[in-house]
C-alpha positions, 0 to 999 in steps of 0.5 A, a space after each residue: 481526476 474529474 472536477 466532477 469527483 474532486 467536488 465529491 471527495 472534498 464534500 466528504 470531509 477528510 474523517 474516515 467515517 463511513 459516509 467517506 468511506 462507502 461514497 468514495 468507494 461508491 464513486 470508484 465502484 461505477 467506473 471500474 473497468 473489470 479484470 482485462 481480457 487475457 489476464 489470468 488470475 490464480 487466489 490464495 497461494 499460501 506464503 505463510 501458515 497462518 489462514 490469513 497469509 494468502 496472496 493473489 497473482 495476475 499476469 498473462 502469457 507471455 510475460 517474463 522477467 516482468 516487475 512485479 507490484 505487491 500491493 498491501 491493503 489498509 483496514 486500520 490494522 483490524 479489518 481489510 482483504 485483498 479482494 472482496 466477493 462483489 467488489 473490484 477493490 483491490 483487483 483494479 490493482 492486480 489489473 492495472 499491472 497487468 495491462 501495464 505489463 508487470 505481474 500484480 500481486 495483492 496480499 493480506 496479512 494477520 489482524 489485531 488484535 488476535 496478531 499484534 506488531 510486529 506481525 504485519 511488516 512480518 507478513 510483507 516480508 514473508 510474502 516477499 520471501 515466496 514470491 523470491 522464490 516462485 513469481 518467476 513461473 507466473 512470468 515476474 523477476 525475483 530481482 524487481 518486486 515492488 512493494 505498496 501499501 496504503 494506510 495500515 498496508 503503508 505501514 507494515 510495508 515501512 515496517 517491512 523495509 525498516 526491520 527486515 530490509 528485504 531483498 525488494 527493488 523499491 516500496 511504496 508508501 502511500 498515506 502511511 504513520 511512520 513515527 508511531 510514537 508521535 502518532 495519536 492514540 486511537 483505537 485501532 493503533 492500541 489493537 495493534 501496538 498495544 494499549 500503552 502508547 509509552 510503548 509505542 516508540 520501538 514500532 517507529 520505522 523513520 529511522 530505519 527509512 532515513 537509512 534504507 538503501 531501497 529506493 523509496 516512494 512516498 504518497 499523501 493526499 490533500 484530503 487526508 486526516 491531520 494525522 496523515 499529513 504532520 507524518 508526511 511532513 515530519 518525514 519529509 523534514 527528517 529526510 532533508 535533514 539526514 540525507 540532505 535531500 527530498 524525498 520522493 514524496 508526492 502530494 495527491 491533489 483532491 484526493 482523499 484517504 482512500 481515493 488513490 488507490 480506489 482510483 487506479 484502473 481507472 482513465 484519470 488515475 493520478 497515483 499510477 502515473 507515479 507509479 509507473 514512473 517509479 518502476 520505469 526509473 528505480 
């Protein structure tokens, strides 16, 4: 990150509000590079049967038994998809693993308040299920998926692993809500879990991430919204408790919610260095 855009995302404030928003994305949008020549990107494999469970694969010739990184997009719980007509958001994702060698994946999953949880860690887990069984004809190992999530895409993805232990080589979760019942109420968690918060505590995922046996990342950043910052760090803290050890937790400097994510692709991406670094050690 330039000190240039570090000035830029913090004058925008840590509130998702739509200033945030469309200047941070405004800022990403100018510095894309585009799909890398030699990929090859097929849209929409079915990996489930609502119209919602569609998924894109970027990869090139040549590549077997490559990782393969799924990402999961955010829209708190009501609104996100994998690519937009326009936008490079979120195909910079599907491009970076593939100039880095893996196969890229990006996945959508059912809304609130038509789906409501546990629908999206459902989703992951299902998409997880196909691409088992057919990421191996489009060049990925079935035994090194790597899965990320951002926001609510971090949340479903810690669903995923907490409730359905998937058969995964490790997830990531970048900017994520993991004790929901601690959560505060706003109104797109109540589209999803539900409008009585009391309710909320059963769609918690810490204590399935304490225990889980896959390696696990996690991400927050120095201008996220409060929320995001006590869930990492109460995270953090039940982790050393229960395994007596810290987390793979990373604080992204001058970043702000969306911005990690926005930025990969990018020359001064910060979270692909840790992404990488995860996939090369796990």
């Amino acid at each position: 990150m330039t000190p240039e855009i570090r000035k830029q995302l913090e004058a925008f404030g840590t509130e998702l509000t739509p200033d945030m928003m469309g200047g941070t994305q405004g800022i990403y949008r100018a510095l894309q590079p585009g799909i890398p020549a030699g990929a090859r990107v097929t849209r929409d494999h079915q990996y489930g049967s609502d119209a919602r469970n569609r998924l894109d694969i970027f990869t090139r010739d040549g590549l077997s038994g490559a990782p393969v990184l799924v990402f999961v997009h955010g829209g708190g719980f009501v609104m996100g998809d994998k690519t937009t007509e326009g936008s490079p958001f979120y195909d910079n994702i599907g491009s970076f693993a593939v100039d880095e060698g893996y196969v890229g994946v990006t996945t959508t999953y059912r809304l609130a308040p038509a789906a409501t949880w546990p629908a999206g860690g459902e989703d992951v887990a299902n998409a997880v299920i196909w691409l088992r069984e057919n990421v191996a004809q489009f060049g990925g190992d079935p035994d090194r998926i790597f899965v990320m999530g951002q926001s609510a895409g971090a949340v479903h993805v810690a669903d995923c692993v907490a409730r359905f232990s998937p058969q995964i080589a490790g997830a990531l979760m970048c900017s994520g809500i993991y004790d929901v019942a601690a959560a505060e109420p706003n109104q797109f968690q109540k589209s999803y879990y539900g409008e009585d918060p009391a309710g909320w505590a059963q769609a918690s995922t810490v204590a399935g991430l304490l225990t889980s046996k896959i390696p696990l990342f996690f991400s927050v950043c120095e201008f996220d919204p409060v929320p995001f910052q006590q869930q990492a760090a109460s995270l953090a803290a039940r982790y050393a408790i229960t395994n007596k050890a810290f987390p793979r937790l990373h604080w992204l400097g001058g970043h702000n919610h969306l911005s990690p994510v926005l930025e990969i692709g990018t020359p001064d991406s910060d979270l692909e260095h840790h992404i990488m670094n995860f996939i090369a050690t796990v």
